[in-house]
N, C-alpha and C positions, 0 to 999 in steps of 0.2 A: 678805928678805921672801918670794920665791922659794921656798925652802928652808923655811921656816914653813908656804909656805901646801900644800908637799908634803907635806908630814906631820900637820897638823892637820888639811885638808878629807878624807883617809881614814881619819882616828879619828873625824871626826863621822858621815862615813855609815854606819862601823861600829856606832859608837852607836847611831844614829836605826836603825839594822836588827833591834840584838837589843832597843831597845828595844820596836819593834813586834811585834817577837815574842815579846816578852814579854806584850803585853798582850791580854788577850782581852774582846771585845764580844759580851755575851747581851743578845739584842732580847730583846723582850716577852712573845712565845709561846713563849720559847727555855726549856729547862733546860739544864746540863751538866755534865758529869763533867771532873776535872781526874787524871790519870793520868801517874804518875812509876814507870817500869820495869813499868808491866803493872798497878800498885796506888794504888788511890783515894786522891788525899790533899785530893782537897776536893770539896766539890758547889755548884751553882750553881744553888740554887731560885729566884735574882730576878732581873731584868734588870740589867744597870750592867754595867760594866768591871771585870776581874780581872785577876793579875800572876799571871805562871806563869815557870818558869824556861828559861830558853829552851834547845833543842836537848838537853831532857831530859824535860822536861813532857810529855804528850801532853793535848789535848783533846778530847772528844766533846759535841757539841753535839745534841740531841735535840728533835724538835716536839713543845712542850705545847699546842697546839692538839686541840681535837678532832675525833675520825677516826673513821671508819666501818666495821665488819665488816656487809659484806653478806652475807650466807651465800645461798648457789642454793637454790632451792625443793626442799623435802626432804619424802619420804615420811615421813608418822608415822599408827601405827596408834593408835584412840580406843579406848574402853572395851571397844566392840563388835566389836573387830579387824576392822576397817573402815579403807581409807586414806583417808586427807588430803594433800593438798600445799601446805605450809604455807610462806610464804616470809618471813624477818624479817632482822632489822639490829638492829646495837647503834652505838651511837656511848660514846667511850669516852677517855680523854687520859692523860697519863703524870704522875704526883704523885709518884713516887719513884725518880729517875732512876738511883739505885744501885743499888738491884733489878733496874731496867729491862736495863739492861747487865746485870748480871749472871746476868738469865732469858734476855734476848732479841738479849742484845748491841746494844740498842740498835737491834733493826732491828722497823718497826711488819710488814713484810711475815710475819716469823718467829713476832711475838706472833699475827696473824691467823693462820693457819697453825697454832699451837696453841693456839690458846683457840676456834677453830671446832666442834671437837666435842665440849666443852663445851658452848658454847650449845645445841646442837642435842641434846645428852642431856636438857638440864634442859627446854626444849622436848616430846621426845621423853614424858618424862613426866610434864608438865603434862597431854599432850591424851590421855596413858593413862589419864587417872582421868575422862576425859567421853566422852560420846557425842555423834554428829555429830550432832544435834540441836541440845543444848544450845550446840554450839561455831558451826555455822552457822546454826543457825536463831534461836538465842538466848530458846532455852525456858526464864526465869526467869518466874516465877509473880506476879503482883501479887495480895495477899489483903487482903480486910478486916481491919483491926484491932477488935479488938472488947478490953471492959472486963478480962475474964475472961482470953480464948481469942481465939487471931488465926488460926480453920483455915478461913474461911470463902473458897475459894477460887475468884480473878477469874483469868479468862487472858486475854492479851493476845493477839489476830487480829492484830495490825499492829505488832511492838516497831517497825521502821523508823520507822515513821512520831514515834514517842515524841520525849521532850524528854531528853538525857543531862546527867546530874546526878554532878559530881565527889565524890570520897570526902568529903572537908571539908565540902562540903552536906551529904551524908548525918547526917555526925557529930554537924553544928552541931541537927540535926529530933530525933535519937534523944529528946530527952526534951521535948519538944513535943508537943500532942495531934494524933495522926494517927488518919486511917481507911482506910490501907492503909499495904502493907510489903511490901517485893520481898523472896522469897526464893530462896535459889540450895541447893546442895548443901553449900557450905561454910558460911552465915549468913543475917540474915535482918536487913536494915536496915530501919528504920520511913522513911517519905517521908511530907512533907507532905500535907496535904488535898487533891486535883485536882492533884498533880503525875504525872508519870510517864515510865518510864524506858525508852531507850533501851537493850534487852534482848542484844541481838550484844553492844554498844557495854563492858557491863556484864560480861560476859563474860571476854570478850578484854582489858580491865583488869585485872581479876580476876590473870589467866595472866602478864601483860606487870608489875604489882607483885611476883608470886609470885618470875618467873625474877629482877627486877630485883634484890632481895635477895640469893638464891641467886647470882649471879654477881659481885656488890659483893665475896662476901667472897671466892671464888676470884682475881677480878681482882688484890686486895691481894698476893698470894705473886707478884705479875708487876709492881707498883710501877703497876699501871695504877686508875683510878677507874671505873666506870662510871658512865656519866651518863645516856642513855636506852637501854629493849627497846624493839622496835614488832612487830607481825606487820602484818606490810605484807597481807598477804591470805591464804585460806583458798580452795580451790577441792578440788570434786571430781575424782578421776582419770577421764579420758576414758569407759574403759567407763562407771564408775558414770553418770558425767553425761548421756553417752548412754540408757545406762536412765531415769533422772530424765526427761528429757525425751520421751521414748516414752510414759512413764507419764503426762506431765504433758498431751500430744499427748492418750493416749487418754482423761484424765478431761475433757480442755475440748471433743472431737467428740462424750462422752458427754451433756455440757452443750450442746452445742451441737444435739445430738439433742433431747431432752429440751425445748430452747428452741421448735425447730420444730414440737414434737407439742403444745405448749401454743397455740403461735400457730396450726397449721393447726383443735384443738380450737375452739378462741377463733373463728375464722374460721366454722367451721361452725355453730357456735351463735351468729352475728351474723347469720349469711345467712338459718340457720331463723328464729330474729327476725324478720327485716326479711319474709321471706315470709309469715308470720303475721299481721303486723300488716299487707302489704300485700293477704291473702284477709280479714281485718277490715274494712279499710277499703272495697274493693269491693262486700262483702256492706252492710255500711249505708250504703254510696251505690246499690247496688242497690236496697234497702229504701226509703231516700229517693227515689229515682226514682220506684219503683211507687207510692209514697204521693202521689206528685202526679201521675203521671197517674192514678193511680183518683179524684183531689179536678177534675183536669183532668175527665174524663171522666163522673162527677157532674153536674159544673156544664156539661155539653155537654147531656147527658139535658135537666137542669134547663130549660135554655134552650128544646130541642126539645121539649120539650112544653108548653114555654107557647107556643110558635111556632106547635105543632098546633093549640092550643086557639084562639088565634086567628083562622086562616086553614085548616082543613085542607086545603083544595085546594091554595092556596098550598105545603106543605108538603109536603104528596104532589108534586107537580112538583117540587120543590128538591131534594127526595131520588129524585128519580127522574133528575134531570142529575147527582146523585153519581155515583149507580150508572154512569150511563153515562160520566163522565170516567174511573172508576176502571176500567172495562170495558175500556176502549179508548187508555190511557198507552201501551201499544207499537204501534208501527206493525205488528208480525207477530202480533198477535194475530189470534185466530179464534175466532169465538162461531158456533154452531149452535143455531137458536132459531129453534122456531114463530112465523110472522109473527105468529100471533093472540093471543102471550103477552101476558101485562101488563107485561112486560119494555118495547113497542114501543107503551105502550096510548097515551103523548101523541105519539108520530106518525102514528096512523092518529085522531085528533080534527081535524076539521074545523077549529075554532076559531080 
């Protein structure tokens, strides 16, 4: 028993050893290559378990998950030979893992590595055929449609502001009745009644379907798929931006000139205003004043001479203590007057 179990229990761990090395597990995201002397003799496009022969076989296991080429922001000159810094990404996964190996050996660092200036060509001459206008500002035109002729042309002040409308909308409107139509350099899609489009947004699709094609079918000769482009962002190069905003500095102080010559304008013709109508208003409350005291002063006469007619003596003394209260209101006054005047004539009466 002894003797049995010497020599059975080291055939079975030899067993249980090549057979694990016989067998090989592809996860999920996995592809792999099975290699006997250097030469493919099987591939491994699904998950599950495979038999390989052992200490002969070789495996290569590859991730078919999708990966990321981020490329560094790169100069590209527009139409205008103007730069741009343009910065994008592709996301991308492995379908053909015999190719794979056989491009890239299997390594995703090697495929990034050369298929970077790739992207960056097809890029490079996407933004050669536009002007920075149309790329950052997203100068696409909205027109009327009309029965005939659709030249009747609306431009958009604000594309940001707009609503962006995927290509399959566009598609689904083309034979619908519309009364506009975005048009670009390359086409001219009809949009719904009161819709409107997001003009950058429109653009930069445009560029991002264009390369995405173009690099699908180069990717294939690398066993790789592409699955999205993006242009992450567009920016001016510093001088330029610098000028932009100098320029942009000096039209808003020129606005803002312009703003102050209206209000201090505005200001001066409110003041003449209010000074006009306030030498109006003086003037007929002046008017009104003097119109009552001349109706005041009427009716004073009026009285004093029915008061004469009455009483003249009377009368004559009552305006004669006028005269002399009004005479004599300040204490430093000084009157020189004949005693014998009629000024004095009811102080020298007996009476």
């Amino acid at each position: 028993m002894r003797i049995l179990t010497r020599v059975i229990l080291p055939i079975v761990i030899i067993a249980l050893i090549i057979l694990s090395s016989s067998l090989v597990v592809v996860k999920e995201w996995e592809k792999g290559l099975q290699l006997r002397f250097g030469r493919i003799v099987a591939i491994y496009d699904e998950p599950g378990v495979y038999f390989k022969m052992p200490l002969i076989d070789n495996v290569r296991i590859f991730d078919g998950r999708i990966q990321t080429l981020d490329t560094p922001p790169e100069p590209f000159l527009t139409s205008e030979k103007k730069n741009l810094i343009v910065d994008t990404f592709i996301k991308w996964r492995v379908i053909d893992p015999e190719v794979y190996y056989q491009k890239v050996s299997g390594n995703p660092g090697v495929f990034n590595r050369l298929f970077e200036p790739i992207v960056k060509n097809n890029f490079r001459a996407a933004f050669g055929k536009r002007d920075v206008q149309t790329v950052v500002g997203g100068t696409v035109a909205l027109k009327t449609a009309d029965a005939d002729k659709k030249e009747n042309v609306i431009v958009v002040d604000k594309p940001s502001d707009a609503l962006t409308l995927d290509e399959n909308t566009l598609k689904k409107v083309q034979s619908e009745d519309v009364d506009i139509v975005i048009r670009s350099k390359e086409n001219v899609v009809p949009v719904i009644a009161g819709q409107k489009i997001d003009l950058n947004n429109t653009v930069r699709q445009e560029i991002e379907k264009t390369i995405l094609v173009a690099l699908s079918v180069e990717a294939k000769e690398y066993g790789v798929e592409i699955i999205d482009v993006r242009i992450n962002g567009v920016e001016l190069p510093d001088d330029v931006t610098d000028n932009v905003f100098k320029r942009m500095r000096t039209e808003r102080e020129r606005v803002a000139t312009e703003l102050r010559s209206k209000g201090e304008a505005a200001y001066i013709e409110k003041v003449a205003e209010a000074d006009s109508n306030r030498v109006i208003l003086l003037a007929n409350a002046y008017e009104e004043a003097e119109k009552i005291r001349g109706e005041g002063d009427a009716g004073a006469t009026t009285i004093y001479g029915e008061a004469y007619g009455q009483d003249p003596e009377f009368y004559s003394f009552y305006r004669s203590l006028e005269a002399y209260r009004n005479a004599f209101q300040n204490s430093g006054d000084l009157l020189i007057l004949d005693p014998d005047s009629d000024f004095f004539k009811h102080f020298q009466q007996k009476q």
